[in-house]
C-alpha positions as CSV (number, residue, x, y, z in Angstrom):
1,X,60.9,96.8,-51.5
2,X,61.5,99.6,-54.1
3,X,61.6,98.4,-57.4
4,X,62.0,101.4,-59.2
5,X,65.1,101.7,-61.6
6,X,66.6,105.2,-61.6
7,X,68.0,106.3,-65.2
8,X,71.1,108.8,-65.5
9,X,71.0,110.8,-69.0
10,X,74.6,110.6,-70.6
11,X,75.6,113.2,-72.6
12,X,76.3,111.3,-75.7
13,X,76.4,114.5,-78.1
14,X,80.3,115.1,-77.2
15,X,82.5,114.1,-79.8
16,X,85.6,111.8,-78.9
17,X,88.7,112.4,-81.4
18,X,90.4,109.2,-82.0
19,X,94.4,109.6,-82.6
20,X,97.2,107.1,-83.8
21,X,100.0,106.8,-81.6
22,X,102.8,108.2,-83.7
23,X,104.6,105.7,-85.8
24,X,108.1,104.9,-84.9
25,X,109.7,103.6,-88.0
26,X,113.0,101.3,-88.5
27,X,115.5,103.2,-90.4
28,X,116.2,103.2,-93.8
29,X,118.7,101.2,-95.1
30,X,121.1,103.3,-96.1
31,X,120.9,104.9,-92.2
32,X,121.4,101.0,-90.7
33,X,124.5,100.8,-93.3
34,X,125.8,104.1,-91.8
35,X,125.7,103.5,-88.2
36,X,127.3,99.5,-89.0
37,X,130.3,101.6,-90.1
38,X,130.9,103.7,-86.6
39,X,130.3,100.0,-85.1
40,X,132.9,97.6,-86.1
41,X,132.1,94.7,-84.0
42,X,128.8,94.8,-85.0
43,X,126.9,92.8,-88.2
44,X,123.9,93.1,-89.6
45,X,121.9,89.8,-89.0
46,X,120.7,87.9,-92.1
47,X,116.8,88.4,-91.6
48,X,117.6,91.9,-91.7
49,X,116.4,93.2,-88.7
50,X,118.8,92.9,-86.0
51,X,122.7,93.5,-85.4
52,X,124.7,90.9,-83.4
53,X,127.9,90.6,-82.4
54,X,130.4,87.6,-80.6
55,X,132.3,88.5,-77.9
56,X,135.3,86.6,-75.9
57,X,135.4,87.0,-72.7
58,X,138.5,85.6,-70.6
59,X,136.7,82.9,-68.5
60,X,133.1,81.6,-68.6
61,X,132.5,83.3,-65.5
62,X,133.5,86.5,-66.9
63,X,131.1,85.6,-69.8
64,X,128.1,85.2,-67.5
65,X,128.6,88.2,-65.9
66,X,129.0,90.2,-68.9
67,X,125.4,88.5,-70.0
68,X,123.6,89.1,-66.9
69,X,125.2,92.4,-66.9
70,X,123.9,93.3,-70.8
71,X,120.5,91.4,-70.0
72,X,119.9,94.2,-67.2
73,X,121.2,97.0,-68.9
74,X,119.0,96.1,-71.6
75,X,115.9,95.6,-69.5
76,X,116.4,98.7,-68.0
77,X,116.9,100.9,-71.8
78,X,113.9,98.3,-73.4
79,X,116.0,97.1,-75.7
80,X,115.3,93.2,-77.3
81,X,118.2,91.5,-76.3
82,X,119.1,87.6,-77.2
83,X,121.7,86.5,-75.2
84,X,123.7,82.9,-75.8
85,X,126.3,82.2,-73.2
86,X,128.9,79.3,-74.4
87,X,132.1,79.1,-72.2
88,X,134.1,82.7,-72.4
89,X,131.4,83.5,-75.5
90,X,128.9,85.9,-75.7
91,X,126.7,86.5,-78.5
92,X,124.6,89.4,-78.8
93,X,121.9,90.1,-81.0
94,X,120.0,93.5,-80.5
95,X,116.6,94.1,-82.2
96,X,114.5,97.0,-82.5
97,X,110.7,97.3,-81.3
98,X,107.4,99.3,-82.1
99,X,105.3,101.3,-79.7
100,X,103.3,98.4,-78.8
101,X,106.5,96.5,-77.5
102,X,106.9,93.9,-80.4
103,X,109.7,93.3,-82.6
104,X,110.1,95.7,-85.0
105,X,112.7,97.5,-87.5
106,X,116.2,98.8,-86.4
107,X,116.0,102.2,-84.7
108,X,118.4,104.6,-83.6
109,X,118.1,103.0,-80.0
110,X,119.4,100.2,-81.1
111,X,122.5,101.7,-82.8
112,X,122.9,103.5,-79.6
113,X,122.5,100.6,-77.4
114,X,125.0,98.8,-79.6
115,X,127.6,102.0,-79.3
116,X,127.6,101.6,-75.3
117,X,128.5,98.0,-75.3
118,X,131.1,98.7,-77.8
């Protein structure tokens, strides 16, 4: 049996440059106010940090498919979506989100998002 241990000599005089992943800010609030005003139907939540807005559909079944229908669209542009579903209502709220996927300030996503739906 060969009990000898072979060694490999790494290189360890290279020099790695660590980087950020650029920083994708909510906008300012004077921009959030802005884009509310091309999007009637839309409020600003209370906490700040996310727009919502009720729709009435014309039957609850209407009001499901509308959900499941936003839900996708959503899923597919990685928008947070919050969906409540109460007979022909449908309430959406829309927050933004950073790089790393979490919850984060209001971006221009959002707003544009928001301006599809209507």
């Amino acid at each position: 049996m060969n009990t000898d241990l072979k060694t490999t000599n790494l290189d360890t005089t290279a020099e790695v440059e660590l980087r950020r992943p650029p920083h994708v800010p909510g906008l300012k609030p004077e921009r959030v106010q802005e884009r509310l005003r091309t999007l009637p139907s839309w409020r600003l939540m209370p906490e700040g940090d996310a727009i919502g807005t009720l729709r009435q559909l014309a039957s609850p079944s209407m009001a499901a498919s509308y959900a499941a229908f936003v839900a996708g669209y959503a899923g597919f542009k990685r928008v947070p979506v919050t969906l409540e579903c109460s007979g022909r209502q449908v309430k959406i709220t829309l927050r933004g989100r950073d790089l790393n996927g979490a919850p984060g300030g209001l971006t221009e996503e959002v707003f544009d998002f928001a301006e599809v739906l209507g």
